[in-house]
N, C-alpha and C positions, 0 to 999 in steps of 0.2 A: 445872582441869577436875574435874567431881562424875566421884564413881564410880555407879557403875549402882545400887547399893544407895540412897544418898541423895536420884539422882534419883525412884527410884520410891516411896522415903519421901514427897518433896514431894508427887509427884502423889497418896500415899493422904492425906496433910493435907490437900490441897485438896477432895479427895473427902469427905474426914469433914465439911467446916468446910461447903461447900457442900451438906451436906442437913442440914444444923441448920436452915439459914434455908430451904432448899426444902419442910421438912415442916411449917412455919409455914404457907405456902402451898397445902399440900397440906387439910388439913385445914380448909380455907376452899371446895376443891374449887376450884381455879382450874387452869388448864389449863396453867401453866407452873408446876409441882409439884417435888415432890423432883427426881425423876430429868432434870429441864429444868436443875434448878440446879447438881443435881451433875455434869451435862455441862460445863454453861459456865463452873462454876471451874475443874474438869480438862482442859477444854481452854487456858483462860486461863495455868494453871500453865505446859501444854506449853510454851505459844506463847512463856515467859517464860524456861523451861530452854530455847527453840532460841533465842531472842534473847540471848540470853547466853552460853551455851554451845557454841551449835551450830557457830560459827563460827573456835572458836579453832586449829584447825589450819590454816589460810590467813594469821592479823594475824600480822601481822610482815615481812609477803614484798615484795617492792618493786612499789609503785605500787597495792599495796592499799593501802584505806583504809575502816574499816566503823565505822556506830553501831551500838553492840550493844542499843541503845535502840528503833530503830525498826520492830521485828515487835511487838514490845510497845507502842507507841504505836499502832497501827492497833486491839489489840483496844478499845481507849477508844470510836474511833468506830464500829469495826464491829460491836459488840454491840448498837447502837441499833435495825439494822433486825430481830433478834430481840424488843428491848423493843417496837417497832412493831407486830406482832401480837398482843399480849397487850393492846394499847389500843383499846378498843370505847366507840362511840356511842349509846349509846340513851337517845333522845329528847333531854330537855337534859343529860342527866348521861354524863358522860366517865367510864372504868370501867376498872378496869387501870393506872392509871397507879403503883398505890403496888409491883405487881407488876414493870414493866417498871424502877423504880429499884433494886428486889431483885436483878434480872437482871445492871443494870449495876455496884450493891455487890459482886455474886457476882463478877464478872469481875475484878472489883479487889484482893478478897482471894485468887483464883488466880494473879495477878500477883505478889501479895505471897509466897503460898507458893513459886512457882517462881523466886525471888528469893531464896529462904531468909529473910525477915522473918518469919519464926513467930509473934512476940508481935505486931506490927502486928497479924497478919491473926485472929490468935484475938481479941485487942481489937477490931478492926471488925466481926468476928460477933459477938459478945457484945451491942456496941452496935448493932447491926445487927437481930438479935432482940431486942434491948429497944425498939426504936422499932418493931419491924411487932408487937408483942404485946402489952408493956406502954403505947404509946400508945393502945390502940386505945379502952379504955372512956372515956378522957378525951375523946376524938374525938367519938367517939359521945353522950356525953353535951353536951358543947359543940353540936355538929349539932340534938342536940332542940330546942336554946335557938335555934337558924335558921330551924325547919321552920317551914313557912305552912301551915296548915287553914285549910281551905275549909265549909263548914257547908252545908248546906241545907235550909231549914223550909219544912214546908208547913202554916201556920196560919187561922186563920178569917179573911176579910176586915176589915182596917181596923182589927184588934186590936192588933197586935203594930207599933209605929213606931218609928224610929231611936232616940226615947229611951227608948223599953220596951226594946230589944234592950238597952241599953246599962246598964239597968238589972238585967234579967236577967244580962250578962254578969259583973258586980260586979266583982272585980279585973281580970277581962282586958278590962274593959272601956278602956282608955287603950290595947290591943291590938289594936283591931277594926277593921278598915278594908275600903272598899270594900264600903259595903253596900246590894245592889239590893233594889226591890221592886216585883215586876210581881203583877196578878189577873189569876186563870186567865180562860178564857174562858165560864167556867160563872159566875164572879163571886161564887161563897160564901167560896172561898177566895185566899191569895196564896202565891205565891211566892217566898220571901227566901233572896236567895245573900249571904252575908258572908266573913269572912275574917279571922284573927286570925295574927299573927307577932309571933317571938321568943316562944312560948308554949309550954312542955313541954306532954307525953303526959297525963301526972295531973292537970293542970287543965284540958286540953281536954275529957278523961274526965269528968271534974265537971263541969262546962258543960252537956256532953251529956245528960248524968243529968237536972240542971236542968231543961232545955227539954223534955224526954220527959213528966218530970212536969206542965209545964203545960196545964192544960186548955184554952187554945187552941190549941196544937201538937197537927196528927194526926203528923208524923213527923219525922226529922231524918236525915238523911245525914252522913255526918262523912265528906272527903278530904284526906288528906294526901301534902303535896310538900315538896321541897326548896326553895326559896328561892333558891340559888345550885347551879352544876352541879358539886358534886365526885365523889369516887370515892368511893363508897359499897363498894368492897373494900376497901379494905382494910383 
């Protein structure tokens, strides 16, 4: 059996370990923050010193028989419907999800704490804030190389055709797909919707520059999307 001292050691380990990785998320301003994470590993821990501990003045008496496993296997599943509200829909893109795996990491390294495996659970924070932190520029920069722009010109009638555009477009051009061309109903002008993917920020930027300059373009719309729906948090 811990003495009162050790346990409340665990629980402040849990507490420290679970807002290293909650003020990763804090500072993104997402809504399950430090003090969401430093709950759920401190809870996690409890729930791991009553699984284990809680019970040992009863084992041993006849016709008990207990896992000291199993309050600690529920937090596994039960911490999902807390990661469930941190997971939002908007439009195609799913949001929160790299937040609600932070949730269920946290809950694991309070298990670990309340277990006493110390060096486990300082190693899975470590590694834990190296993938919500140090992944992220890598992310982000792969995502650019995903994004689909959208273009919009609005140029003189019957100037500007598929092999002008693609001529215009110079390297992104073998990038450009789906490209409409309707005339207004005034008939001086058209208007041209295209679309270029797998094409970074800096050369869509240059493009755009491009066609601005050409004297049959009066204007140019540039919209950018994702291509695929991930989690743009995390």
């Amino acid at each position: 059996m811990l003495s009162n001292l050790d346990m409340v050691g665990r629980l402040l380990v849990a507490a420290l370990l679970g807002s290293v990785i909650g003020f990763e998320r804090e500072r993104l301003v997402w809504a399950a923050g430090m003090r969401t994470h430093m709950l759920v590993c401190v809870g996690s821990c409890l729930l791991m010193i009553v699984s284990a501990f809680g019970f040992s003045d009863i084992l041993g008496r006849p016709n008990v028989t207990l896992d000291p496993s199993r309050v600690a296997a529920q937090v596994v599943s039960g911490i999902g419907f807390l990661g469930a509200g941190t997971i939002l829909l908007r439009g195609e893109v799913v949001k929160g999800l790299t937040t609600a795996a932070s949730l269920w990491a946290v809950a694991a390294i309070g298990l670990a704490s309340g277990g006493g495996l110390y060096v486990p659970a300082i190693a899975t924070t470590a590694i834990v804030l190296g993938i919500l932190a140090g992944m992220k520029p890598l992310e982000e920069r792969y995502r650019q190389r995903r994004q689909r722009h959208d273009l919009r010109i609005v140029a003189r009638h019957g100037v500007l055709t598929i092999e002008a555009l693609r001529e215009l477009a110079g390297p992104c051009a073998s990038k450009l797909r789906q490209v409409v061309i309707r005339q207004r109903e005034a008939g001086a002008t058209d208007d041209i919707t295209f679309c270029l993917v797998h094409v970074d920020r800096t050369a869509i930027d240059a493009l755009t520059e491009r066609l601005r300059r050409h004297e049959a373009i009066a204007s140019v719309e540039t919209i950018h999307r994702e291509t695929v729906g991930r989690d743009p948090d995390s």
